[in-house]
N, C-alpha and C positions, 0 to 999 in steps of 0.2 A: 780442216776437219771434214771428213769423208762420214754422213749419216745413210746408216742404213735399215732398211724398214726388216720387220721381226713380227711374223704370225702370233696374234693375240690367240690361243689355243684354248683356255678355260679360264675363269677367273672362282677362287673356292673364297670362302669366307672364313676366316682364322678366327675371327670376334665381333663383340659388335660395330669396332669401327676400323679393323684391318682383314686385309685381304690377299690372298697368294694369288699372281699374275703369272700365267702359265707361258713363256713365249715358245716357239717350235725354231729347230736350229735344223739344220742339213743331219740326215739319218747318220748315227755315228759318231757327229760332231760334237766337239763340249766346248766351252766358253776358251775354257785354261788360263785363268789369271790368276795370277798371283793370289796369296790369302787376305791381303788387305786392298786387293783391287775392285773397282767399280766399275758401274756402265752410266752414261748419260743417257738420258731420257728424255724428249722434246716433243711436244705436240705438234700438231699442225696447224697455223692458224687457217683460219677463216675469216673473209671478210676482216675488217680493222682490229683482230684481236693479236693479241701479243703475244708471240714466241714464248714460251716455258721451259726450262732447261733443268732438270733436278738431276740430284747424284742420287743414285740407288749400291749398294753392296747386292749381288746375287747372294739369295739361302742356299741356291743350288751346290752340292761340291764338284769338282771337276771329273767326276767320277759320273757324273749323269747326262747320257748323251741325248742328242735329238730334240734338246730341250733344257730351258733354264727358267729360273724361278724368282721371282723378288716381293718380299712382303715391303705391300703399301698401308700407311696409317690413313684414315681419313680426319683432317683438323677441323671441323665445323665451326669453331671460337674464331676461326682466323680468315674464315670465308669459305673454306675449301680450298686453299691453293692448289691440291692435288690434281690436277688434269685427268689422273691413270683412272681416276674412278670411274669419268666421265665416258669411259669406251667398254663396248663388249662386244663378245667375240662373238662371231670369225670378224676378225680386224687385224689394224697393223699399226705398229707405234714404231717410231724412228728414236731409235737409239746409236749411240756412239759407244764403241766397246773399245 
């Protein structure tokens, strides 16, 4: 599996506990996956913390270049497993497309 890192661009607020993750792609570019395709998402750890690996579906359509889009829930009942909350931009998150 080849990860590669993806400009954290804006992060918008959809509600009170989800959010549109803006990432920036090559001028032009679009994802182009399939309609029931996914991106993987992995933080980085730090010091003794543990790799996180979630599946996301892009909201984006393949029709949106320069940039792609993924809504994140935040779980508070469950700890937060979400990692993506925990960054803001200008940043970078390592995903697998």
């Amino acid at each position: 599996t080849t990860w590669k890192e993806y400009p954290l661009v804006r992060i918008v607020a959809y509600n009170h506990d989800t959010s549109v993750f803006e990432f920036g792609l090559e001028t032009g570019q679009s994802l182009s996956l399939p309609v029931c395709g996914c991106i993987l998402m992995a933080n980085v750890p730090v010091g003794d913390e543990a790799e996180e690996v979630r599946p996301y579906t892009p909201t984006s359509d393949n029709t949106m270049c320069g940039k792609f889009q993924l809504l994140i829930k935040r779980y508070p009942a469950w700890g937060d497993p979400t990692f993506a909350h925990n960054y803001k931009p200008p940043g970078k998150m390592s995903n697998y497309v």
